[in-house]
C-alpha positions in Angstrom: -13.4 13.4 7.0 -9.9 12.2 8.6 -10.5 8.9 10.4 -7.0 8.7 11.3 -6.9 4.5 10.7 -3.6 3.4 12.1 -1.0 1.7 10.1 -0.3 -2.0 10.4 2.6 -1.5 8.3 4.1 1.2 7.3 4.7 2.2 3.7 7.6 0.6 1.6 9.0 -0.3 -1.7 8.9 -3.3 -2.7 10.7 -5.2 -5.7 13.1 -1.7 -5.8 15.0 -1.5 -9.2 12.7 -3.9 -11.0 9.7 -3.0 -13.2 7.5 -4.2 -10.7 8.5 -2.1 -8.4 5.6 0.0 -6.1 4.8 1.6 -3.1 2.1 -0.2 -0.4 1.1 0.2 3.0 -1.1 -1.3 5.1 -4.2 0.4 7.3 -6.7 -1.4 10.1 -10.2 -0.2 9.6 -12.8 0.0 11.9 -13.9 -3.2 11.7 -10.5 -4.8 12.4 -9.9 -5.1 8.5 -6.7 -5.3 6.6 -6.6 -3.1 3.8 -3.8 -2.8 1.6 -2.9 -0.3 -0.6 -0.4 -0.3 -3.7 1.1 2.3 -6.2 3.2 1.0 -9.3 5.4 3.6 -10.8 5.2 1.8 -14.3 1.4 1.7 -14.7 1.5 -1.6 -17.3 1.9 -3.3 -13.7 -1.5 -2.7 -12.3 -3.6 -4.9 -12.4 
């Protein structure tokens, strides 16, 4: 199933270079929520 939820902001790197470095974006669900989403390349960062 493909809601297609539109972006609120586009995904980007954040912290580039560092070890905390990672990947998020940001979708609007159907109930005007913000959710955010995150992917850490070094995965002693998630937390």
């Amino acid at each position: 199933m493909n809601e297609g939820l539109p972006f609120f902001l586009e995904p980007m790197v954040r912290f580039k270079g560092r070890q905390e470095e990672h990947v998020t974006f940001f979708l609007i669900d159907p109930a005007n929520n913000l959710l955010e989403f995150k992917y850490y390349h070094d995965h002693s960062m998630v937390y």
